[in-house]
C-alpha positions in Angstrom: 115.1 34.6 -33.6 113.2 33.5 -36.6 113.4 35.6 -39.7 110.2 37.1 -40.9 109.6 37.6 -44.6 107.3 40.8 -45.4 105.9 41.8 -48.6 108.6 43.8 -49.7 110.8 40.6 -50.1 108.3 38.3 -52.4 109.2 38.6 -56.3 107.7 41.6 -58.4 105.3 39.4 -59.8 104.4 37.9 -56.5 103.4 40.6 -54.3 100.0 41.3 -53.5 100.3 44.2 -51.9 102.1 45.8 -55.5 99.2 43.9 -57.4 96.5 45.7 -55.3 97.9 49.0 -56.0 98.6 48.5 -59.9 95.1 46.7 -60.3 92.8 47.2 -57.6 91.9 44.3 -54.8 89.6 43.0 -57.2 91.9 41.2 -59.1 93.6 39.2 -55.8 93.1 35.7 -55.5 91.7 34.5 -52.4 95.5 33.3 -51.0 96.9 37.0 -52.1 93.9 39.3 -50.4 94.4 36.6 -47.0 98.5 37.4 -47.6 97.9 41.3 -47.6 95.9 40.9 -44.3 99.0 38.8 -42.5 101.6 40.6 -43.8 104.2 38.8 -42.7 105.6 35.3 -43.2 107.4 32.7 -41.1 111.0 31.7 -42.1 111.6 30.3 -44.8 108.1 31.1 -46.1 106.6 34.0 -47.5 103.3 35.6 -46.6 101.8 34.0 -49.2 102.5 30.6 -48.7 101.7 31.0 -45.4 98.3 32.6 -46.5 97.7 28.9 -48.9 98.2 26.7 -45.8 96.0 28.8 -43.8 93.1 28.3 -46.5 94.1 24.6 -47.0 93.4 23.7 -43.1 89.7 23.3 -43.4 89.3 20.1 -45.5 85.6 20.1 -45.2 85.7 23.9 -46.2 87.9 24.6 -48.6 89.3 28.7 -49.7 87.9 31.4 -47.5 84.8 29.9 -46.6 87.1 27.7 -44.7 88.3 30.2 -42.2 84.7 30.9 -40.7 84.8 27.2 -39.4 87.9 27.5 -37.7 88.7 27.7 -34.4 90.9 30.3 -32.4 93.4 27.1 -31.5 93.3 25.3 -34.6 94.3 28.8 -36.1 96.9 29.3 -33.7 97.9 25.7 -34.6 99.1 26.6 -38.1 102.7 27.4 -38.1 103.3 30.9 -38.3 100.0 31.8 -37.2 100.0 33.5 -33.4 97.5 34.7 -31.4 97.4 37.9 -32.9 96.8 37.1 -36.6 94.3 34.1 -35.5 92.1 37.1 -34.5 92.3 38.7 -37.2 91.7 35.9 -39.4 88.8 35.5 -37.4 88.0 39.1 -37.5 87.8 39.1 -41.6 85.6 36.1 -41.6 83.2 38.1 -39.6 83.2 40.9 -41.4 82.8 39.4 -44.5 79.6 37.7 -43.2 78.7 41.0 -41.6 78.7 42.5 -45.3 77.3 40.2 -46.8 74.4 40.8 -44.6 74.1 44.2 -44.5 74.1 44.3 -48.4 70.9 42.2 -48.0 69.2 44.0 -45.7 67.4 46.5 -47.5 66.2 44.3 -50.1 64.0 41.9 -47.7 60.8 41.9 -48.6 57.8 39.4 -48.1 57.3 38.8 -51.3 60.5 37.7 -52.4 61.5 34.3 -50.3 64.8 34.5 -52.0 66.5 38.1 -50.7 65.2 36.7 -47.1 67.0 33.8 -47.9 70.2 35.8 -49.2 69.9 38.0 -46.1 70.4 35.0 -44.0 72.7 32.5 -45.8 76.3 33.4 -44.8 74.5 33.6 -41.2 73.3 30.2 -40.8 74.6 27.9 -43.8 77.9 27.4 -42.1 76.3 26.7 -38.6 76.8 23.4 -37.0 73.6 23.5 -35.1 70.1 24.4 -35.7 68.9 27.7 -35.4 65.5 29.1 -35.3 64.8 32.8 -36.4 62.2 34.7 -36.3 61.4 37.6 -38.7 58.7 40.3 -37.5 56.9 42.5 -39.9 54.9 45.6 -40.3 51.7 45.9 -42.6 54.2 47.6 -45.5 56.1 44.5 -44.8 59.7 46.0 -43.0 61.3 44.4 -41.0 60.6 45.2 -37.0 62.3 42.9 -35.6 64.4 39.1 -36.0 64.8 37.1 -33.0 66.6 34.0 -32.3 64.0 31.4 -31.1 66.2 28.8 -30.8 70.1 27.0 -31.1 70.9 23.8 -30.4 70.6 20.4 -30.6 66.8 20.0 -28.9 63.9 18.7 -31.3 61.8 21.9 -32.8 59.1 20.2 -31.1 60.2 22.1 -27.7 59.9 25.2 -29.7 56.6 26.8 -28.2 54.5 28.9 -30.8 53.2 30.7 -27.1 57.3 32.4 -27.3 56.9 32.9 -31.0 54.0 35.2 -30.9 54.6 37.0 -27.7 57.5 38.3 -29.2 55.6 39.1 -32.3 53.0 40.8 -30.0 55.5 42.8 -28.4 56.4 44.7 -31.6 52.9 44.7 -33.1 53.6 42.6 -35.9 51.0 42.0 -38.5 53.4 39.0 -40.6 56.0 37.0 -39.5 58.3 34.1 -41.5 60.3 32.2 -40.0 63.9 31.3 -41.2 65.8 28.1 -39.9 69.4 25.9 -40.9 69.4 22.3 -41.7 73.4 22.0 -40.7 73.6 19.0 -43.6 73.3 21.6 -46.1 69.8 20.0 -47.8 67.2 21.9 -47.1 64.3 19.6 -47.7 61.9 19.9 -44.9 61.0 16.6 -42.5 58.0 15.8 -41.2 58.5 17.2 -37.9 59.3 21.2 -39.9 55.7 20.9 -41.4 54.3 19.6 -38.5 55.4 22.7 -36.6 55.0 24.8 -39.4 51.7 24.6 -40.0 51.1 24.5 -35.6 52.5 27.8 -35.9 50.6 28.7 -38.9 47.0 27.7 -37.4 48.2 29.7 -34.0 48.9 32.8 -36.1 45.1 32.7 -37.7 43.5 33.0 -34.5 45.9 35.6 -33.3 45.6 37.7 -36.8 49.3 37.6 -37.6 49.9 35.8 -40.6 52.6 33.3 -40.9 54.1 34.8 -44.6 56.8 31.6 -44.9 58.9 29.7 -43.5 62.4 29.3 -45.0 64.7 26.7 -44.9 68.4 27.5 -45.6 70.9 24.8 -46.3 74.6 25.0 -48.5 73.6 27.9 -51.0 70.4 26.7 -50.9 67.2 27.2 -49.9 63.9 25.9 -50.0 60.7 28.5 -49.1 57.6 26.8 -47.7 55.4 29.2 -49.8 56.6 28.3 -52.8 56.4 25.0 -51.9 52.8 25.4 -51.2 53.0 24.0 -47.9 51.3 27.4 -47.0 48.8 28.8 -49.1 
């Protein structure tokens, strides 16, 4: 039976559990706050060496960001790592994008392309396919609605502005902006986004809901047709 090595059994100085207490969870680096979550260690290894290997598997991704790009197997891959703490591991890396979220939400507002941005970043910057969403507004500019439009790998020119604006019809919207990932992490805009963008832009006109923006969101960075003055 292999020996397990819980917190209990790490040096004074190296327990994050003891640290959290004394100091609060703020002052964890990213291995210790990954170590208090898995607890236990493998043998011969302590919870938080375990935790470093764990943030070192991702080499495109490296630290926590790292553990939203991996897999159930390649977690379960990892020495010491079962099924069990794989899904927790997982579990923290959605909840950390779910809070990160939520503590955007209520400052969305039309007029400011950067908290949509923010709202959607740790949603779509770490995606390895395109994504097309669709935000839905009010005249007092709240949110209604946001709709996924479209994942994948097919060209945006299959992405009908006919499916764009019945949905926006549906909830009476008077804007909408539409938010999409470039996977490469650079934002800048090709030909075929303005092309679309200003389809959708023309269609909105005739329909009297007014395409605000159109947001592009790559690594921690974004670029907002607006203020780009691809839409007036």
């Amino acid at each position: 039976m292999k020996e397990k090595h819980t917190m209990k059994e790490l040096r004074s100085d190296d327990q994050p559990y003891e640290k959290c207490l004394r100091q609060g969870a703020g002052y964890l680096t990213d291995t210790e706050l990954l170590a208090v979550i898995i607890r236990t260690g493998t043998q011969g290894e302590t919870a938080y060496e375990l935790a470093g290997r764990v943030l070192q598997k991702c080499a495109a991704y490296q630290g926590l960001t790292g553990i939203r790009h991996l897999s159930l197997d390649e977690l379960v891959s990892i020495r010491g790592i079962g099924r069990v703490k794989a899904i927790q591991i997982q579990c923290i890396g959605e909840l950390s994008r779910r809070l990160s979220k939520a503590t955007a939400a209520c400052q969305v507002r039309l007029t400011t392309p950067a908290s949509v941005a923010e709202y959607f970043m740790e949603d779509m910057r770490h995606e390895e396919q395109e994504q097309l969403v669709l935000l839905m507004f009010n005249s007092r500019m709240r949110i209604l609605k946001e709709k996924m439009i479209f994942k994948g790998t097919v060209r945006f020119s299959c992405v009908s502005p006919r499916e764009i604006f019945i949905e926006a019809m549906l909830v009476k919207a008077v804007h909408i902006v539409l938010v999409h990932n470039h996977p490469s992490g650079d934002p800048t805009p090709s030909q075929e986004d303005l092309v679309m963008t200003r389809q959708i832009q023309e269609a909105g006109e005739l329909l009297g809901i007014t395409l605000r923006d159109h947001i592009i969101i790559g690594d921690n960075r974004y670029i907002s047709m607006k203020e780009e003055n691809v839409l007036p």
